[in-house]
N, C-alpha and C positions, 0 to 999 in steps of 0.2 A: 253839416259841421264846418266852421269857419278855419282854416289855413293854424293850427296854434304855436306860438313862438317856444321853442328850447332854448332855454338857457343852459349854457356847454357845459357850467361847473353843476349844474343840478338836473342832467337829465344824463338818464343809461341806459344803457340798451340792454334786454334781460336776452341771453340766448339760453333757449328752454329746451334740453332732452337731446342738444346737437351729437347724438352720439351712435357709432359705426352700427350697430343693433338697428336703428333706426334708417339712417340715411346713407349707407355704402353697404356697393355690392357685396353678397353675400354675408349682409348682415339679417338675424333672424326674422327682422318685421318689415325690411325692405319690400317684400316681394308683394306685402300687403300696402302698402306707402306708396309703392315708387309710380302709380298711374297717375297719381294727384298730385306727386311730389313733381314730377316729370310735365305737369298740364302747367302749373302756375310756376316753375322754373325755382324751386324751393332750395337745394344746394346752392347754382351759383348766385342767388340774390342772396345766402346766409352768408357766402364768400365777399361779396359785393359790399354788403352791409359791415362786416367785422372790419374790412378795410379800411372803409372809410370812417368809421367809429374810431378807429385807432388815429385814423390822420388828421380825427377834425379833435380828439382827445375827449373824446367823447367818454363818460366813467365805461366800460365792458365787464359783466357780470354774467357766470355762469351759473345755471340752472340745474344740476344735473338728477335724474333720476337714481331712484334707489339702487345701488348694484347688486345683482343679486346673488344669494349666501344660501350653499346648501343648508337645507333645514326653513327657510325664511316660510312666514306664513302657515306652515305645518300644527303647530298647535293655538293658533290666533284663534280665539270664539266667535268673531265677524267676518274671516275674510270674504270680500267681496269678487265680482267678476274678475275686475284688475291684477287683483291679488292671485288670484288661480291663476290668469293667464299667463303672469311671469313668471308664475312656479311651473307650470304646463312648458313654455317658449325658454325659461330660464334666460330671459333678457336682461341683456345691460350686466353680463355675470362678473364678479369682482375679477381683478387681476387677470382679465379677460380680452382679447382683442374686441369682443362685444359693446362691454363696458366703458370702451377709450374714446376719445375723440379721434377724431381724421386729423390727420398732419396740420392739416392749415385750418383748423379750428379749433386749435387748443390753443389754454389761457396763458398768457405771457407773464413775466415777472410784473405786478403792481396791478393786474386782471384780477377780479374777485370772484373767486368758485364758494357759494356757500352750502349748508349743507344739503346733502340729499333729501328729496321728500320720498316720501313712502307710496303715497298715491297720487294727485293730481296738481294740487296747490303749492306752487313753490314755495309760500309762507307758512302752509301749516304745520307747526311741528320743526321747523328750522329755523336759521340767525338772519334769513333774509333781510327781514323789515329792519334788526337789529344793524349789517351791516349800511344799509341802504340809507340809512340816517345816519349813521355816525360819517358818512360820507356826503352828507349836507344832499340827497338826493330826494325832488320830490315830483317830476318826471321820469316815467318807466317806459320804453318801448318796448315791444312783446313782439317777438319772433320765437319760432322754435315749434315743439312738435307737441302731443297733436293737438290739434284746433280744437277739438272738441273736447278733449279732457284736460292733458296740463296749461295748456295753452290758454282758454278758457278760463279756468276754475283759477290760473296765479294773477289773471287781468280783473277777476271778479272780488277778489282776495283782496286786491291791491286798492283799487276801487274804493271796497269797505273802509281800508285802513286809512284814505285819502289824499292817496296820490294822483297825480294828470298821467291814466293810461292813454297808451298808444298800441293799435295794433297795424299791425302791416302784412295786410292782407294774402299777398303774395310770397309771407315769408315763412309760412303756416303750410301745412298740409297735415291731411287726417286718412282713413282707409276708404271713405267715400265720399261723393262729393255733397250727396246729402245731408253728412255730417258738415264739413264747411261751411257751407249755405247757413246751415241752423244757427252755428255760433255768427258767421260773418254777416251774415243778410237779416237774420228775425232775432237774435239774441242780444247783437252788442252793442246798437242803438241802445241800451236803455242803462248800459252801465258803461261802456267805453266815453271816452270823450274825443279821441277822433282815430278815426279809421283812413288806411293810405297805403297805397303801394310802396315800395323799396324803392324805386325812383321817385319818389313823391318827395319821403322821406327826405333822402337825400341833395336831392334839391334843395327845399327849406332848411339844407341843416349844411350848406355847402360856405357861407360868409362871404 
């Protein structure tokens, strides 16, 4: 895949799922995360990344998952693995320290948080696509969590609906690294259009 140009007014960076549950100590799925997250240096390259997104004015839009509501999932006719597990770990719980972001990762005034998904796809079932257009955008960078489910399935999403995905290899982590490989190495060849590290990135998007 050839170096591809961002244009600053049409391209954003998606941060997917950056939330204390996920990526801070003594958050409930940390302890399952933090070997992968901890190999490819996934916090401070999402710190790394936000900053410079903001300095170069790059669009920053936030991903967040479902937060979780007692009762959620309890009389669904389908729920699936995902769905039990958040009900099982009660992740991402509303009004939650769980549910928050980390200090230096939350959305600033003019940052766009759209709505929650429910399970994997930032677009399905939310105003993503709807905000992301009305915001002249049709490059998406894909950071955030995990690689193999939301991470994945909003790049796949996004793709469909035809946008120039970007994924950043290093800014991704999942509970194993056999899951990463899947999505990074055999899966995104065939619907990403370029794959790059967080220094890559940044690089090409420095002016």
């Amino acid at each position: 895949m050839s170096h591809p140009v961002y244009p600053l007014r049409s391209t954003a960076v998606l941060f997917i799922d950056p939330l204390n549950d996920f990526i801070s100590e003594g958050g409930a799925l940390w302890p399952l995360l933090k070997a992968q997250a901890e190999r490819v240096g996934l916090v401070p390259n999402l710190r790394r990344l936000l900053d410079h997104a903001r300095r170069r004015a790059l669009r920053v839009v936030f991903v967040p998952h479902r937060r979780y509501e007692e009762g959620d999932y309890q009389t669904w006719l389908f729920a699936n693995f995902t769905h039990r597990k958040a009900a099982q770990y009660r992740s991402f719980a509303r009004r939650g320290w769980g549910g928050d972001y980390p200090p230096d990762l939350r959305p600033q005034p003019g940052e766009i948080e759209c709505a929650e998904h429910w399970t994997h796809s930032g677009f399905a079932n939310t105003d993503l696509d709807l905000l992301l257009r009305q915001h002249g955008i049709d490059h998406i960078v894909l950071c955030g969590l995990r690689t193999n489910a939301c991470f994945e399935a909003t790049a796949r999403y996004g793709a469909e609906l035809g946008y120039h995905v970007t994924l950043l290899t290093d800014a991704t982590a999942s509970f194993h690294q056999q899951e990463m490989e899947a999505t990074l190495v055999h899966n995104a060849p065939y619907f990403a259009h370029a794959l790059m590290t967080t220094d890559e990135f940044i690089a090409g998007t420095a002016g």
